[in-house]
N, C-alpha and C positions, 0 to 999 in steps of 0.2 A: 174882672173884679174878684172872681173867686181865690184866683192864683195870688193874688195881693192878701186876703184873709188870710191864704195857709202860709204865706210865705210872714207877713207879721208874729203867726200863731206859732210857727214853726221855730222860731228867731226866740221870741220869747219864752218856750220851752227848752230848750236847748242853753239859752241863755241861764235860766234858774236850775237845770241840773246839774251846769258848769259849776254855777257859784256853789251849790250843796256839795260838792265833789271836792272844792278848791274855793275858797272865799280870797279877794284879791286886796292885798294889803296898799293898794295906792289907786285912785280915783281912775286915772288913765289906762289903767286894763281894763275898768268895766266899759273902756270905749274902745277899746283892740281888741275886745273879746265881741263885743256887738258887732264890729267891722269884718271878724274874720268870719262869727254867720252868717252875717247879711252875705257873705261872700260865697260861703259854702251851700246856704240853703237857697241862692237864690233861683228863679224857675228861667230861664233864658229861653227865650220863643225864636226859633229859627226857621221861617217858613212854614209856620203852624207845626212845627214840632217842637218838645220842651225835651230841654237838658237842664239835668242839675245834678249837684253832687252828693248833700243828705237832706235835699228839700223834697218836698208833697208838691203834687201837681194835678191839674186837669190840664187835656187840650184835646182840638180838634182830629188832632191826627193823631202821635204817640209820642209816648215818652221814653226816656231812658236820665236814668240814675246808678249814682254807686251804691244810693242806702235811701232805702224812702221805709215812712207811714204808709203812706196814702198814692194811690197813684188810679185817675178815671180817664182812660184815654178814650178815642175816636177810632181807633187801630190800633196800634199796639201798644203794652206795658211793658218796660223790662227793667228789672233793678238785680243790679250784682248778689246787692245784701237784704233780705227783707231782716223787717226787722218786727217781725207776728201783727202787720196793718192789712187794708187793703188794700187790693189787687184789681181793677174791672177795666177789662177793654174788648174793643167788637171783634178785631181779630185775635187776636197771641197775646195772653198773661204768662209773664215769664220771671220764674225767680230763679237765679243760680243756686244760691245758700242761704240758708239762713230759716226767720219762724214768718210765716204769713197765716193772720186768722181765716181770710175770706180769699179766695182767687176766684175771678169769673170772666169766662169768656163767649161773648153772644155770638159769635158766630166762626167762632175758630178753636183755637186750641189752647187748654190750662196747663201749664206745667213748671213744676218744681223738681230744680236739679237736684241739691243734696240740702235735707230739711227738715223743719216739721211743720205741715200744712193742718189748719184746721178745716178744712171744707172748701172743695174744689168742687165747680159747678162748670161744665161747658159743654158748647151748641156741637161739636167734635169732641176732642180724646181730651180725657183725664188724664195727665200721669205726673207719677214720681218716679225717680228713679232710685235715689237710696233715702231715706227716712221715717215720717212719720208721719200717718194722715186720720183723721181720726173720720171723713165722710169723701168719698171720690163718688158725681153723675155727673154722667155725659149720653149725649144723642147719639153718642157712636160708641167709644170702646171705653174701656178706663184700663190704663194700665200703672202698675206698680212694680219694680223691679227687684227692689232689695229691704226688706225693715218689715214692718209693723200695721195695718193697716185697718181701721174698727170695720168700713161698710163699704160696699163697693155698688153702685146701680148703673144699671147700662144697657141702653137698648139696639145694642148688638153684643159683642164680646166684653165679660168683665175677667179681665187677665192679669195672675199675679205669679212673678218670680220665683226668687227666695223669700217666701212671706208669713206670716202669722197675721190672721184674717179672722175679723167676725163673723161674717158675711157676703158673701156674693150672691146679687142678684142680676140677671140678664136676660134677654128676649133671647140670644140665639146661644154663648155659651161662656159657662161659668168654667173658669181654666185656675188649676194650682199647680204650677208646676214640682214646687218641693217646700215642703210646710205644713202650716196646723192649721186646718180651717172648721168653723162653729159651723155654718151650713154656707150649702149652695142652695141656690134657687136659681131654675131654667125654663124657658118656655122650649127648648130645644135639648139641649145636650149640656150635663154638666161632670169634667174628667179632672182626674187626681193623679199626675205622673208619680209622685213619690209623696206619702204623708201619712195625716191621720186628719179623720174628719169624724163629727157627729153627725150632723147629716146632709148628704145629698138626695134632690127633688128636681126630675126632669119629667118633662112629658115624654122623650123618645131615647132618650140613654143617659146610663150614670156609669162611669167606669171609674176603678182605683185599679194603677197597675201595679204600684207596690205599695202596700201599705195598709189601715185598715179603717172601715165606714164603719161607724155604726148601727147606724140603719139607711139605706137607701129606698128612697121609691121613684116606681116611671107607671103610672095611669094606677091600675090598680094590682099590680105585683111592686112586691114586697121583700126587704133580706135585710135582717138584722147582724152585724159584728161579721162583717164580710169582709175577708182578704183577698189580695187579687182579683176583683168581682168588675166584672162587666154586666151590667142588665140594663134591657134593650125592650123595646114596644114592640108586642107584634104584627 
């Protein structure tokens, strides 16, 4: 029943953004034009998995699409194009390209290939690889490769590329390989291969190898405007 809501919902949107787009000068296009969505958005159930090609779906197992809203799967999500909707499934939320508001995965893995995510939530790794996220948490890692990224939480490793970072927070270790980061925050170790950072906070090490903190702390020692600075717990 629900897949017939989004698939009506769906038809009928797409329908009145065609006509705002292009208004149809003879009667019989507003019925080739309903025939080729119905066509396009429809949700095709094949052994409890859903194929479509720019329709919204639920199902028990997973979906896949060229371009979806909406997509609540049983297992897996994957759409080519998002197009900034949701995203939830129990294993693997997967977008190629494109904008997703929400991604969530209960018991697997979030990830956006080349994008901009607004908030990725999973029970495993968070990642992007090139673009924009403005929240990545996950029960394991969160990783971001290339772009932009506001917050990172993570209750093991929060790890970023080439990035520009508001924030990393993680239980074991805050990682910037080359970028600008606002702070780390660690309950273990938080390191800075090449950048500039305001501040790093660990309880057992903060190292910058090239580049410079401006204030570091691990327990109760302290160093302000430090280059090259490893400090360590004793």
């Amino acid at each position: 029943m629900k897949n017939i809501v989004l698939f009506i919902s769906t038809v009928c949107v797409y329908f009145v953004a065609w006509i705002l787009l292009d208004t149809p000068s003879e009667s019989i296009e507003f019925i080739w034009r309903i025939a080729i969505l119905g066509l396009l958005c429809a949700p095709f159930n094949i052994r409890g998995n859903v194929y479509t090609i720019i329709g919204n779906a639920v199902s028990e197992k997973s979906i896949f699409s060229l371009c979806s809203l909406y997509q609540n799967a049983g297992k897996n999500a994957v759409t080519f194009l998002g197009l900034g909707g949701y995203q939830k499934a129990y294993e693997i939320a997967l977008t190629f390209t494109g904008i997703t508001g929400f991604q969530y995965s209960k018991n697997g893995d979030a990830v956006m290939g080349v994008g901009i995510v607004g908030m990725q939530k999973s029970y495993r790794d968070a990642a992007v690889i090139v673009g924009m996220a403005r929240f990545q948490q996950a029960e394991q890692d969160t990783l971001f490769f290339f772009g932009i990224v506001g917050s990172q939480k993570a209750r093991n490793n929060a790890e970023c590329g080439v990035v520009i970072t508001g924030i990393q927070i993680a239980d074991t270790e805050a990682i910037l390989t080359i970028g600008i980061a606002g702070a780390q925050e660690s309950k273990n170790s938080a390191r800075i291969l090449c950048g500039l950072c305001i501040l790093q906070h660990a309880e057992y090490s903060a190292k910058i190898f090239a580049g410079i903190t401006f204030y570091q702390q691990i327990k109760e020692k302290a160093r302000s405007f430090t280059v090259f600075s490893k400090l360590e717990a004793d």
